[in-house]
N, C-alpha and C positions, 0 to 999 in steps of 0.2 A: 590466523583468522578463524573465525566461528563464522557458524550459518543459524539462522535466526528465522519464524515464520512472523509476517507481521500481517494480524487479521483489523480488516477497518471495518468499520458498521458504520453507516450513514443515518440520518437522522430523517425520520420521516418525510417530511416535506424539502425534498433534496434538490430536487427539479433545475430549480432557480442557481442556486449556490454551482450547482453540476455545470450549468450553461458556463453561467458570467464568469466563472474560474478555472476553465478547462483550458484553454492556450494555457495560462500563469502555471497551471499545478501540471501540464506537459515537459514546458521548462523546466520547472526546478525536478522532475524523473527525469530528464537528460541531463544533468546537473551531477546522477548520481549511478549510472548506467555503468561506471568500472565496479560498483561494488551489488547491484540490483541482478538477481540472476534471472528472476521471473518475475511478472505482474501481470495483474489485469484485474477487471472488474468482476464482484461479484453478483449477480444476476435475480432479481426478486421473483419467485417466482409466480406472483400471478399476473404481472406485464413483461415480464423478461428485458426490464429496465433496470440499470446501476443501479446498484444499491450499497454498495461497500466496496471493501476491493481486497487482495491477497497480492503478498509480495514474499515472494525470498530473499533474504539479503544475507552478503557477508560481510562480516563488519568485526570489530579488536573485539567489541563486545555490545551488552545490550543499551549502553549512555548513548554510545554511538548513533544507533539504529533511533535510539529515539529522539535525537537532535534531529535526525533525518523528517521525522515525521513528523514533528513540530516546527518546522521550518516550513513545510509543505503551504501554499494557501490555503487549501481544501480544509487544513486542521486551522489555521489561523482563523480561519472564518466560521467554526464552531459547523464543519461539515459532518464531522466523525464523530458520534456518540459512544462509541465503544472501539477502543483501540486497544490492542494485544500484541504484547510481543512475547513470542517461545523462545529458546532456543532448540535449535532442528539439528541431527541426525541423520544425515541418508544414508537408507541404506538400499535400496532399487532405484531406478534411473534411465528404465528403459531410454529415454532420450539421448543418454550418449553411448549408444550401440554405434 
């Protein structure tokens, strides 16, 4: 298994899409929780409203990771304008002190 960053960008007028597909795009992240190590939204800064989001995942490789995020509703409904995936490295981790 590799570790993978996946960066989302939301598409200006997100509002709407955020609402009406938040339960459907919660399921399919509990869908994928044995291989998601971290997530959450990333925050705009001048409403400190969703705006994209950040995930860790481990996954065989990067096909993988992106079957995951093209599955998602949020991307099916043309939420994410800029989708990124790295492959990640860690090397600090305070979290598992």
């Amino acid at each position: 298994m590799a570790a993978f960053v996946v960066y989302l960008h939301d598409i200006a007028d997100n509002a709407d899409l955020r609402a009406r597909l938040l339960e459907e795009h919660m399921v399919h992240i509990g869908r994928h929780l044995d291989s998601i190590r971290f997530a959450g939204p990333l925050l705009r800064e001048a409403d400190q409203r969703p705006g994209g989001g950040l995930l860790i995942v481990e996954a065989a490789d990067a096909a993988e990771v992106r079957r995951m995020v093209e599955s998602d509703p949020y991307y099916r409904a043309g939420l994410w304008d800029d989708v990124r995936i790295h492959p990640f490295k860690e090397i600090i981790n305070a979290w598992r002190r």
